[in-house]
C-alpha positions in Angstrom: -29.0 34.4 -13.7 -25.9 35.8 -12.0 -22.5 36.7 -13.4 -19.7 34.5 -12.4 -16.1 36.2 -13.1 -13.7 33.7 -14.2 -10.1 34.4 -14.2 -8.0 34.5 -17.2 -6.2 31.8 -16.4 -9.1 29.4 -15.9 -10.5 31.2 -19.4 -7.5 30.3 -21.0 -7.1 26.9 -20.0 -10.5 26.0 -20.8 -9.9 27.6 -24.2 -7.0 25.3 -24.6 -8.7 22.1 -24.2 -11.2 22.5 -27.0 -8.5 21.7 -29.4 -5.3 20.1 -29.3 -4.2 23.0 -32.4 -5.6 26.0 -30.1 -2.3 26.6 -28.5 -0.1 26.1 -31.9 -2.7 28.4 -34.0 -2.8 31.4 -31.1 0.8 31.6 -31.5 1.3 31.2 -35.0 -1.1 33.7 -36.4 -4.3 33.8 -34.4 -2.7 35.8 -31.6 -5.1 39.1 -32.4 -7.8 37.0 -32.8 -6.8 35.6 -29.2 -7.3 39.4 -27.9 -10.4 40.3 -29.6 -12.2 37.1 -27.9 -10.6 38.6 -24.7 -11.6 42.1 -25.7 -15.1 40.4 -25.4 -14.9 38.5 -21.9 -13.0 41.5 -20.6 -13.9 44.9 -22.4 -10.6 47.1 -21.0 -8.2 43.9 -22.2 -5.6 46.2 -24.7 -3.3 44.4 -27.1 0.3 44.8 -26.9 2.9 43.2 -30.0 6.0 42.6 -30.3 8.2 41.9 -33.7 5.4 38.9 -34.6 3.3 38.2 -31.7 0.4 39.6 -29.9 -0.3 39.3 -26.1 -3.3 40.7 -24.2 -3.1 43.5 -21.0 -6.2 43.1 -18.7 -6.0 44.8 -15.1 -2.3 45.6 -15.5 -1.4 41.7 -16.5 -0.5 40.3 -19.9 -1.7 36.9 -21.2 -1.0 34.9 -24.5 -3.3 31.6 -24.8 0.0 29.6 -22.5 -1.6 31.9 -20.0 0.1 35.0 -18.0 3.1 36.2 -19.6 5.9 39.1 -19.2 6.1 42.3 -21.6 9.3 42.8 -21.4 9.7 43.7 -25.3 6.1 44.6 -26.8 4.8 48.1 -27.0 0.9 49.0 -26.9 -0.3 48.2 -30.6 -2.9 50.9 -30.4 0.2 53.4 -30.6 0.7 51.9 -33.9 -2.5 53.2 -36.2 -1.7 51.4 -38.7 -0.2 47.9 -37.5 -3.3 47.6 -35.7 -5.8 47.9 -38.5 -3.5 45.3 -40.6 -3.6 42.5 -37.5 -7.4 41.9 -38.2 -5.5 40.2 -41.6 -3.0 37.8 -39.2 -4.3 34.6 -39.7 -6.5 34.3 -42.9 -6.1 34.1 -46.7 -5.8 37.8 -47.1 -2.5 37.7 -44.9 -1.3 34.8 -46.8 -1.9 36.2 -50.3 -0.2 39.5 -49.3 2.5 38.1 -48.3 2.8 35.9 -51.0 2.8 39.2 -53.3 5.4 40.5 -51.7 7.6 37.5 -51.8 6.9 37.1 -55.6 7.7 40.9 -56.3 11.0 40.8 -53.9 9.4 43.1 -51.7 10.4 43.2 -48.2 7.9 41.8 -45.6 7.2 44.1 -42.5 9.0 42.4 -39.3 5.2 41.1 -38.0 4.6 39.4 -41.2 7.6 37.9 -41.5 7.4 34.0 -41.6 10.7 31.1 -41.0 11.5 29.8 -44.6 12.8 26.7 -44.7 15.4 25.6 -47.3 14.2 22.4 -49.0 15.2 18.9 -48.4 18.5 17.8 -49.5 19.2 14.0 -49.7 
């Protein structure tokens, strides 16, 4: 059976209508996940992050699930040891009860993990 190469584009967009909540969930979260599904398709794809999202390179051109994006702003996350190794936790449980520690014991969140509060309903 031969090998068709999609584009990333056409990858992307297909990934997009599985689910109406793809989109929303690779940007709120699921963005590393996003990359290592890329990392799969396309083996030299490299992340690259920003203060709280993650966006793929492959062959010199950077993609989020909306499809090709600019870098302007992110650095290579593989500079960053440890921010790296903490991204397979964006997402899930674990993230959530970690940051929910921190909350709880006043602790400051790192700028990645830091999530919009919003101040309760007043009538």
């Amino acid at each position: 059976m031969p090998i068709t190469k999609t584009s990333v584009t056409a990858f992307l967009s297909m990934l997009r209508a599985l689910h109406p909540d793809l989109e929303w969930q690779c940007l709120h979260g699921s963005c590393f996940r996003l990359y290592l599904l890329l990392k799969e398709v396309w083996p030299n794809a490299e992340p690259w992050c920003n203060i709280d999202h993650v966006i793929t390179e492959i062959d010199g051109l950077f993609y989020d699930i909306r499809g090709e994006v600019s870098a302007d702003g992110y650095f290579k996350m593989k500079d960053d040891a440890l921010l790296f190794n903490r991204a397979y936790h964006w997402g899930t449980p674990i993230q959530d009860r970690m940051s929910q520690e921190r909350s709880h014991t006043s602790e400051a969140l790192p700028p990645h993990e830091r999530k919009l509060r919003r101040a309760p309903n007043v009538d």
